[in-house]
KOLPA-188548 format. One record per residue (C-alpha): x, y, z; residue in three letters. Coordinates in Angstrom, 1 decimal. Layout:
+--------+--------+--------+-----+
:      u :      v :      w : res :
+--------+--------+--------+-----+
:      X :      Y :      Z : ALA :
...
+--------+--------+--------+-----+
//
This chain:
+--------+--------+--------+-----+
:      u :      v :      w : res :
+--------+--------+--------+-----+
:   44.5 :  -49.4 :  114.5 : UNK :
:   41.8 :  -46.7 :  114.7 : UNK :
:   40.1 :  -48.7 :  117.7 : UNK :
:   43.1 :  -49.2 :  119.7 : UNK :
:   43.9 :  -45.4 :  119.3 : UNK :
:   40.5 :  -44.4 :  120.5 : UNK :
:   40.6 :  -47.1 :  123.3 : UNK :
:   44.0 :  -45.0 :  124.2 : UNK :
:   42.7 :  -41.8 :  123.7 : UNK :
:   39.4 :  -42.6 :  125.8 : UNK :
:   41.9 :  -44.2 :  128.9 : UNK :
:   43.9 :  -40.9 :  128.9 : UNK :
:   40.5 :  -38.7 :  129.0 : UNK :
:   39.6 :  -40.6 :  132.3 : UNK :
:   42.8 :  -40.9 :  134.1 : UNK :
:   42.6 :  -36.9 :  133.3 : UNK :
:   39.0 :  -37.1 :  134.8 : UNK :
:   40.1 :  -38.9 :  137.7 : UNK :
:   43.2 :  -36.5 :  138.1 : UNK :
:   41.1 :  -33.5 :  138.1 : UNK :
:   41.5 :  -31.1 :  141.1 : UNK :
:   38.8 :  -29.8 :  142.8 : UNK :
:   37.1 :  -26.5 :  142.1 : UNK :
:   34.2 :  -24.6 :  143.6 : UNK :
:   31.5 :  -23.6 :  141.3 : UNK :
:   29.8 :  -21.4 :  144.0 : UNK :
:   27.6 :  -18.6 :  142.7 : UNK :
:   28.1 :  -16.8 :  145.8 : UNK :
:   31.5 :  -17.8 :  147.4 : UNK :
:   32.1 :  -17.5 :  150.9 : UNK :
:   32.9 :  -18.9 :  154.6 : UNK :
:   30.5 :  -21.7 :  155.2 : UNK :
:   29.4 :  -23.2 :  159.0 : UNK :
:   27.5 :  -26.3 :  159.1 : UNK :
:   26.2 :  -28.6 :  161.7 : UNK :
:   24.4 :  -31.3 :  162.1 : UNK :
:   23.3 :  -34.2 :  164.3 : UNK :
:   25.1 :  -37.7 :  164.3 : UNK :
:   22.2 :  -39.4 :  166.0 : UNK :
:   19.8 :  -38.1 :  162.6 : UNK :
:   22.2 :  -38.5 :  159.8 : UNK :
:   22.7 :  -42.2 :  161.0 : UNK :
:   19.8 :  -44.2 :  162.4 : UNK :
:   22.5 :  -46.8 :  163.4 : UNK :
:   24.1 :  -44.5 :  165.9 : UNK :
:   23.2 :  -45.6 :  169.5 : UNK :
:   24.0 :  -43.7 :  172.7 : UNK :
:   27.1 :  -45.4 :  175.1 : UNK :
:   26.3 :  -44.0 :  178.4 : UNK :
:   29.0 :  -46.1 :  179.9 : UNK :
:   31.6 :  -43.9 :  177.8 : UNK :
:   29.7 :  -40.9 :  178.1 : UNK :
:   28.5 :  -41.0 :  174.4 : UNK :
:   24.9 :  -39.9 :  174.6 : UNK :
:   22.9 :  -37.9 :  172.2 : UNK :
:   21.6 :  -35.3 :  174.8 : UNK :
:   22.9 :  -33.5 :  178.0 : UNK :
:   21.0 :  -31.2 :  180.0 : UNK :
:   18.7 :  -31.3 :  177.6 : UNK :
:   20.6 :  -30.1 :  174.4 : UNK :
:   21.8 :  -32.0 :  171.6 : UNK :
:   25.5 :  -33.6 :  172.5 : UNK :
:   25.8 :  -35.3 :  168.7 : UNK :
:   26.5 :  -31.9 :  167.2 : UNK :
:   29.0 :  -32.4 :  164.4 : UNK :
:   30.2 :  -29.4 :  162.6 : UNK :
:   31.9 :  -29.1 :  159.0 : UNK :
:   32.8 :  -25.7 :  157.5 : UNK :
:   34.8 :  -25.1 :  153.8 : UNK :
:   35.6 :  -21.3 :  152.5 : UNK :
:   34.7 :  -21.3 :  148.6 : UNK :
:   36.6 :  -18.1 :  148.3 : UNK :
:   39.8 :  -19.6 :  148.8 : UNK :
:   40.7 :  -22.0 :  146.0 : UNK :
:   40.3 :  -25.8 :  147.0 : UNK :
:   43.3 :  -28.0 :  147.9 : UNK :
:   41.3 :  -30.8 :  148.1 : UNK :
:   42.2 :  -32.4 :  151.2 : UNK :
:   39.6 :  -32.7 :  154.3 : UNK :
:   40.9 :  -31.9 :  157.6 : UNK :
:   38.9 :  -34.0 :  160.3 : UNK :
:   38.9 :  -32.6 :  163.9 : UNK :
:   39.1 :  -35.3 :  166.4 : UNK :
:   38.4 :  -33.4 :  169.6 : UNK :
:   35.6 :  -30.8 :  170.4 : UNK :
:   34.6 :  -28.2 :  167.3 : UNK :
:   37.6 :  -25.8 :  166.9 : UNK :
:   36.3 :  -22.9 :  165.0 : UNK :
:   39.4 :  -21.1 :  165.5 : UNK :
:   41.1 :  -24.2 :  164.0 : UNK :
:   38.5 :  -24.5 :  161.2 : UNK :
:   39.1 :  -20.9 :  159.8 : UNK :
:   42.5 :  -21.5 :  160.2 : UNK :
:   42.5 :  -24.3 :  158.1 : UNK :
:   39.7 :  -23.2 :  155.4 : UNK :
:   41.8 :  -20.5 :  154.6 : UNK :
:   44.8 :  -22.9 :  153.8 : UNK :
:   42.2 :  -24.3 :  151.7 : UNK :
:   41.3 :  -27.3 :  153.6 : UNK :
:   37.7 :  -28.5 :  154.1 : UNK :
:   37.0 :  -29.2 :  158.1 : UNK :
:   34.7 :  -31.4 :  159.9 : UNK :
:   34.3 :  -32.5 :  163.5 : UNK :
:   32.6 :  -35.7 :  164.1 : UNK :
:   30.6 :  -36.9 :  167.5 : UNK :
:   32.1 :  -40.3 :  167.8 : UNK :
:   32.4 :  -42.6 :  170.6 : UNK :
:   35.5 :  -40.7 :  172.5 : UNK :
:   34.4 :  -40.1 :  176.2 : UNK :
:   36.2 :  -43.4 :  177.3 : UNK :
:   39.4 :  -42.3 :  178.2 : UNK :
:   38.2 :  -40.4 :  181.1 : UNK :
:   37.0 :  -43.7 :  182.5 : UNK :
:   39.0 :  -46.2 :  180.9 : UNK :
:   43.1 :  -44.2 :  181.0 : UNK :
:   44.8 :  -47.1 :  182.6 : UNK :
:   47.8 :  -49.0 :  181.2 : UNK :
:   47.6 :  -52.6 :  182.9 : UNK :
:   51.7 :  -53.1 :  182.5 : UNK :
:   51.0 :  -56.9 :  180.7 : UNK :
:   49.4 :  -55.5 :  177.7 : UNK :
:   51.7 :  -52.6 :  175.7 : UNK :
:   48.5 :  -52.5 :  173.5 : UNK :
:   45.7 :  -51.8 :  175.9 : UNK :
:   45.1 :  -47.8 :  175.4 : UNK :
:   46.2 :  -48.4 :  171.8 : UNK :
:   43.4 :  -51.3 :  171.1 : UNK :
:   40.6 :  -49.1 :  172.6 : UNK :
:   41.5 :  -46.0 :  170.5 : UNK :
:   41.7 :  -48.4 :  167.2 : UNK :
:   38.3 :  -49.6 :  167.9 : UNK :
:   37.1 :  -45.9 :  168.8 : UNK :
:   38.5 :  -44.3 :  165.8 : UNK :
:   37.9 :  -47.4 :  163.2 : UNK :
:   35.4 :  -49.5 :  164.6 : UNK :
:   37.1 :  -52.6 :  164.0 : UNK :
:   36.8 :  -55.5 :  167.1 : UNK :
:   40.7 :  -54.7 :  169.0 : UNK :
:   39.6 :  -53.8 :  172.5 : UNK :
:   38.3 :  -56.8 :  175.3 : UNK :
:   37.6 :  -53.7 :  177.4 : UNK :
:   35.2 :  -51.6 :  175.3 : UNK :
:   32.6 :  -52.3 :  172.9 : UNK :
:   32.0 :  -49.8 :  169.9 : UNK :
:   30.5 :  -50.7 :  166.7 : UNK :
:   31.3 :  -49.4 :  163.3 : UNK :
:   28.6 :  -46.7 :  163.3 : UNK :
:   29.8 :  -45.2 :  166.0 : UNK :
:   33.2 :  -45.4 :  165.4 : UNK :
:   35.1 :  -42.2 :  163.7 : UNK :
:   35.6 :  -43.4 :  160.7 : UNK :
:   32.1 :  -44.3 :  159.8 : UNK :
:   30.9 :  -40.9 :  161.6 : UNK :
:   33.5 :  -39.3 :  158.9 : UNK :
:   31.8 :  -40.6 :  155.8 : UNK :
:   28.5 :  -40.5 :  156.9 : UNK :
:   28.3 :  -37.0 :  157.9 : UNK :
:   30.2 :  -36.0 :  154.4 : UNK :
:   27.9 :  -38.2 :  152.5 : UNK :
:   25.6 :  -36.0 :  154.2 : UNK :
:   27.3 :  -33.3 :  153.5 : UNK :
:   27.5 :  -33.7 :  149.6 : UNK :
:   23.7 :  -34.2 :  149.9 : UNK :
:   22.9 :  -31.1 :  151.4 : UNK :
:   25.9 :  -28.5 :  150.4 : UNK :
:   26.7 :  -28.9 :  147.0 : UNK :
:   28.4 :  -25.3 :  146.9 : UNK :
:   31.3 :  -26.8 :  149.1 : UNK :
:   32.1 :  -30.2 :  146.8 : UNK :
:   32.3 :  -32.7 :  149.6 : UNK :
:   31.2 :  -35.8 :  147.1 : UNK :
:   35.4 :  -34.9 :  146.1 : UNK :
:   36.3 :  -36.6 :  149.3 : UNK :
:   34.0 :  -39.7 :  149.1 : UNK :
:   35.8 :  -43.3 :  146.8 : UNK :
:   34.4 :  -43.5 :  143.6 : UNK :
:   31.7 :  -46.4 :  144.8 : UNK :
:   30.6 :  -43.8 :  147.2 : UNK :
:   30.9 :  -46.4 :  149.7 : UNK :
:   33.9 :  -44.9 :  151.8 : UNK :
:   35.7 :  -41.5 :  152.3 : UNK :
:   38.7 :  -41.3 :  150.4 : UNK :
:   41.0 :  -41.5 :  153.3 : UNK :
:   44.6 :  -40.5 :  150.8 : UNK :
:   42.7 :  -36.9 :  150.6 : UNK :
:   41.9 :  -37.0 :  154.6 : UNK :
:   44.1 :  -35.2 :  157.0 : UNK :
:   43.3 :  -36.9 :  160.6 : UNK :
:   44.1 :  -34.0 :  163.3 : UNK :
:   43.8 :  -33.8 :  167.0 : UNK :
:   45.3 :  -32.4 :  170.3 : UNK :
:   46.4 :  -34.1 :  173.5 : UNK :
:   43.7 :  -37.4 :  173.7 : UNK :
:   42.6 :  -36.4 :  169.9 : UNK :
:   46.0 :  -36.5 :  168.7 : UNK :
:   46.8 :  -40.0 :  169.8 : UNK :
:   44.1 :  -41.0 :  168.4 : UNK :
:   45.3 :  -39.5 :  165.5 : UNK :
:   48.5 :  -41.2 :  165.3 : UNK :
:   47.3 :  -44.6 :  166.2 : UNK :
:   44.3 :  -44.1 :  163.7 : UNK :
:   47.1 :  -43.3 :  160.7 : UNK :
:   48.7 :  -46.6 :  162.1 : UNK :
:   46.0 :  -48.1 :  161.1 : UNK :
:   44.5 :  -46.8 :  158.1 : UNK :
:   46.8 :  -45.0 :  155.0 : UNK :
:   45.6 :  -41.2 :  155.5 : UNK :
:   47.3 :  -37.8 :  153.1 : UNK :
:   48.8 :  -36.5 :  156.9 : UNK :
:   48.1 :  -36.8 :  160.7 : UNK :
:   48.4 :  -34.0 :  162.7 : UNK :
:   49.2 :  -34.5 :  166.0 : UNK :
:   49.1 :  -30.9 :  168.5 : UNK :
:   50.7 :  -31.8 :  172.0 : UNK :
:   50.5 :  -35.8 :  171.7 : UNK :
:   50.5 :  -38.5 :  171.4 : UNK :
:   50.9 :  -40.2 :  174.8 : UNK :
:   50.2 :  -43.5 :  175.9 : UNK :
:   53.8 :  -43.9 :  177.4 : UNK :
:   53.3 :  -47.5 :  179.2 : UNK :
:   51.6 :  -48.6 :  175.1 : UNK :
:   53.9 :  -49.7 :  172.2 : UNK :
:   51.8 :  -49.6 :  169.4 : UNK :
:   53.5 :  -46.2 :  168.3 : UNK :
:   55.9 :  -49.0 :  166.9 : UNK :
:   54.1 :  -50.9 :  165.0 : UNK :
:   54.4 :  -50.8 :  161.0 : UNK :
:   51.7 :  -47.8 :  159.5 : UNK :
:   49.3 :  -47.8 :  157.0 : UNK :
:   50.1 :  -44.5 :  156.6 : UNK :
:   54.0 :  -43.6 :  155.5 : UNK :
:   55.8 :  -42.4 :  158.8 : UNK :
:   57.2 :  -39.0 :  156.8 : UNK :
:   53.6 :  -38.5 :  157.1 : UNK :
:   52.9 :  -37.7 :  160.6 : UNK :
:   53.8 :  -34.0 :  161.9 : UNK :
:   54.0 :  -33.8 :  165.9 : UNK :
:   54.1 :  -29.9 :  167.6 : UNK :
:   54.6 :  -29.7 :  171.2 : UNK :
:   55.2 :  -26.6 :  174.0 : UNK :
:   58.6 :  -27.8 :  175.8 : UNK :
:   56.8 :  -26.6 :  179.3 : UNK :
:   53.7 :  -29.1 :  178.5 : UNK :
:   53.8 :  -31.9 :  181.0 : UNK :
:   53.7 :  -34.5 :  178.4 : UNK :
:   56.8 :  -33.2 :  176.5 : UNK :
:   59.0 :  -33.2 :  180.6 : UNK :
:   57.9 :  -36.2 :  181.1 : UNK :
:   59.3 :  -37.4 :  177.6 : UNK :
:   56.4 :  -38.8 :  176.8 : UNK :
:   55.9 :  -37.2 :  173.4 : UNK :
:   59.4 :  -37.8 :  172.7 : UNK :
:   59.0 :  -41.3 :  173.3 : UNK :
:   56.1 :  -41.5 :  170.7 : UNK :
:   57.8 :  -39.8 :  168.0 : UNK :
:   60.5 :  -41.8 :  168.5 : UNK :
:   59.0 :  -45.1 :  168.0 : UNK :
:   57.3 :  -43.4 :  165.2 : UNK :
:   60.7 :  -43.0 :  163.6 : UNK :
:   60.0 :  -39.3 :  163.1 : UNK :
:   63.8 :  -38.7 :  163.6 : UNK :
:   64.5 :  -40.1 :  160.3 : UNK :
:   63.3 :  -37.2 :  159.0 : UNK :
:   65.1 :  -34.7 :  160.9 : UNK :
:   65.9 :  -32.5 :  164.1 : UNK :
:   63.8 :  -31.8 :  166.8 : UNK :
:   63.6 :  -28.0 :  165.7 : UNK :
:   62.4 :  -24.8 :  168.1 : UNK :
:   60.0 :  -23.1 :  166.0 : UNK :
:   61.0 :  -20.0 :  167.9 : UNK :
:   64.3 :  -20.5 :  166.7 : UNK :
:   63.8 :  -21.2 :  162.6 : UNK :
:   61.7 :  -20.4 :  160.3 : UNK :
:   59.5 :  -22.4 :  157.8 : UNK :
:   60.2 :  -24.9 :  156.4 : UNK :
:   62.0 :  -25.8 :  159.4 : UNK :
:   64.7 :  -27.9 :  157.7 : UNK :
:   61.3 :  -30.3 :  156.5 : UNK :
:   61.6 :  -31.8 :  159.9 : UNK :
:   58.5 :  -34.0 :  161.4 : UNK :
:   59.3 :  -33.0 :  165.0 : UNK :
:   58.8 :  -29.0 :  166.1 : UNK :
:   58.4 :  -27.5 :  169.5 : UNK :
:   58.4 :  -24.1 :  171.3 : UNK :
:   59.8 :  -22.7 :  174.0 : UNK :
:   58.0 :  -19.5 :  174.6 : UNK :
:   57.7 :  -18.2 :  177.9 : UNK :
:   54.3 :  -18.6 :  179.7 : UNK :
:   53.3 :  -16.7 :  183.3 : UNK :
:   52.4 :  -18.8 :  186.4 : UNK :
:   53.4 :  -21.3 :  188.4 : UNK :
:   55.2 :  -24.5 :  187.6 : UNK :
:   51.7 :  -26.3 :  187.1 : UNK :
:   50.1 :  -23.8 :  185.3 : UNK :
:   53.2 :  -23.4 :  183.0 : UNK :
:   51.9 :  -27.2 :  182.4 : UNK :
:   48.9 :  -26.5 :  182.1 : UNK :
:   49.2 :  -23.0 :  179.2 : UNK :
:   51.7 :  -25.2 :  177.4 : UNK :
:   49.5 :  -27.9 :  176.8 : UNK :
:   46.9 :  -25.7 :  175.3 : UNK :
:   50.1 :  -23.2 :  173.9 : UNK :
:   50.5 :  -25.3 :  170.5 : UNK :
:   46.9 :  -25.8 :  169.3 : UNK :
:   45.1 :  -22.8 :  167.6 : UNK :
:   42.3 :  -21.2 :  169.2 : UNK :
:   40.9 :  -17.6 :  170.4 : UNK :
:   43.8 :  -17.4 :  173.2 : UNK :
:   46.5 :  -18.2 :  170.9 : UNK :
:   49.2 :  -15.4 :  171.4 : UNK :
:   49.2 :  -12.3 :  168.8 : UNK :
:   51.9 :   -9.8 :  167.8 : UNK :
:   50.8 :   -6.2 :  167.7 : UNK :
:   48.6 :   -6.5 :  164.6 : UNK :
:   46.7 :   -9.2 :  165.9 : UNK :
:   48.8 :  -12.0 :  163.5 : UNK :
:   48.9 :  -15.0 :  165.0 : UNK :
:   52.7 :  -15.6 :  166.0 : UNK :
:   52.4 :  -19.7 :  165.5 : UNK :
:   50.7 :  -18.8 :  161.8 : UNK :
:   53.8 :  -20.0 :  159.7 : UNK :
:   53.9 :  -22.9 :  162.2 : UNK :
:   49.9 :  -24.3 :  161.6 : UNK :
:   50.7 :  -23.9 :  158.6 : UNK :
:   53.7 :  -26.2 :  157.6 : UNK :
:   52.1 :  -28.4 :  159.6 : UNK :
:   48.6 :  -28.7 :  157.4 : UNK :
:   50.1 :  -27.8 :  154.1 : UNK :
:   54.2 :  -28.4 :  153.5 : UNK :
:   54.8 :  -31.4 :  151.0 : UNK :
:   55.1 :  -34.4 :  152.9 : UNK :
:   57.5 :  -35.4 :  150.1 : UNK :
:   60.3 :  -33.3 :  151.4 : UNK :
:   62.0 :  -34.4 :  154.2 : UNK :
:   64.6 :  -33.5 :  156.5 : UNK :
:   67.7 :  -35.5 :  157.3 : UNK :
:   67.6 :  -38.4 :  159.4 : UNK :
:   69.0 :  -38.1 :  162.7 : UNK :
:   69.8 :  -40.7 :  165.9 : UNK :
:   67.4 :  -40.6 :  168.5 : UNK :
:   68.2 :  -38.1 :  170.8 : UNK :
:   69.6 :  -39.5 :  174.0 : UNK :
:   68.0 :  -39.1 :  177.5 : UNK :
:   64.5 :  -39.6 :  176.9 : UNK :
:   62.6 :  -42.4 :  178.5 : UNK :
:   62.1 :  -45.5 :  176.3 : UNK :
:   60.9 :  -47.2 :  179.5 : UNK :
:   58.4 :  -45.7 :  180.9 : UNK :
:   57.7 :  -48.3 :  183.7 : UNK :
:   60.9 :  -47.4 :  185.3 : UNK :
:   60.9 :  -43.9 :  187.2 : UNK :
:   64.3 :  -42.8 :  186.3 : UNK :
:   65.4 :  -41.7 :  183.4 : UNK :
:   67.9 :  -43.6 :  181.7 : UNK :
+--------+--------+--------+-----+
//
């Protein structure tokens, strides 16, 4: 009887142990930046000059991945990682939320040479961003292996990371074999090409969110569709109404087949406030100067955080409560499910709207 309460008492001290949240233990808390190069923290990593992926341009270092964690603020213990350029703006945003932040150098630079939708295959853009972001074999058209893929960027460079920087905990967001990131703690983020790769990475692989800022596209693809990995009440979409990607519905069309309306409204963040009736869908209408095309252009970039993002008189950002229900709000609470809203352009091949 003794033995088979101590075998008890000894499971419910490790499930604790396993439970645990995260906690800093820095002597000397405060904002960390770190960087470092993709190309030395993996030997494996090879250039793709063909996708633009290289290691150096004009002679500086182009592998420059970037991490940064706040120890002052207490730990959440999620990792936020970046998939476009290094956001700084983005990464203090998110730090102070709580959120540890990395950008990885990964094999990206395709779509600027490889954006075509070839009308037979629904799967085309969606194949090459699965084997950019995962590293898995999906695309006939582009050749990545694993260790340049995102994923295997991710862990290396926070293997890395818990190496070199114990004071920010990053061995919290590695599997208990060491051989993988946790992805369940991993929030995958992007904007415009980063945050369809997002969405059709958290197709793919079961993730704690995915962020997606003015995206996802890939209007002529299906794969929005298909059945995720991670759960659809998961995935948070933010979009500028003036962007050219929300008039030309194609934004709508991917949240759509993402089934974001069964969790509520399209709401106008202008409009509400937090939490936004726990909806998965919010946009903005604020009013931007210029011309038609450069209304395009400012909404496109309106939605994501970063030194240009618009401030009220005491310099608070006014999208603040917005960033953060999309980062931090319990992906447990949902809104109610609504039909999809009529009008917007299930079929993209065909130039009128329906």
């Amino acid at each position: 009887m003794r033995s088979a309460l101590a075998f008890l008492f000894l499971g419910l001290v490790a499930t604790f142990a396993a439970e645990a949240p995260l906690k800093f233990a820095d002597p000397k808390p405060q904002a960390y930046q770190l960087k470092a190069r993709a190309s030395e923290i993996d030997t494996r990593c090879k250039p793709h000059p063909e996708i633009d992926f290289v290691f150096e341009k004009g002679g500086k270092p182009a592998d420059v991945e970037n991490a940064s964690v706040d120890t002052h603020v207490a730990p959440r213990g999620q990792l936020v990682v970046w998939l476009m350029g290094h956001n700084q703006v983005l990464a203090d945003k998110v730090n102070s939320y709580g959120l540890h932040y990395i950008q990885v150098s990964y094999a990206n630079g395709w779509f600027a040479k490889l954006n075509t939708e070839p009308a037979n295959d629904p799967q085309h853009l969606g194949n090459i961003r699965l084997e950019a972001t995962a590293g898995v074999d999906a695309s006939k058209d582009i050749d990545i292996p694993a260790p340049d893929s995102m994923k295997e960027r991710a862990f290396q460079f926070v293997k890395h990371l818990a190496k070199t920087h114990p004071q920010g905990r990053w061995e919290f967001f590695l599997t208990k074999d060491g051989k993988s990131l946790d992805w369940e703690k991993v929030v995958v983020a992007g904007s415009s090409h980063g945050s369809t790769s997002a969405a059709r990475f958290g197709i793919y692989q079961k993730c704690a969110r995915i962020v997606m800022f003015c995206g996802p596209r890939d209007n002529l693809d299906n794969w929005q569709a298909l059945p995720p990995a991670t759960p659809a009440n998961r995935f948070f979409g933010y979009s500028h109404v003036l962007d050219g990607g929300w008039t030309e519905d194609h934004y709508e069309r991917s949240w759509l087949l993402l089934g974001l309306n069964k969790f509520g409204p399209i709401v106008n963040a202008e409009k509400e406030k937090a939490p936004y009736d726990h909806t998965r869908r919010l946009i903005s209408d604020a009013p931007l100067k210029g011309t038609e095309k450069e209304q395009a252009a400012r909404g496109h970039g309106y939605v994501t955080p970063s030194k240009g993002s618009p401030k009220d008189a005491k310099g608070n950002n006014l999208q603040d409560d917005v960033w953060r229900y999309l980062f931090t709000s319990s992906v447990d609470e949902v809104g109610k499910p609504v039909a999809p809203e009529p009008g917007v352009r299930m079929d993209q091949q065909s130039k009128k709207k329906k």
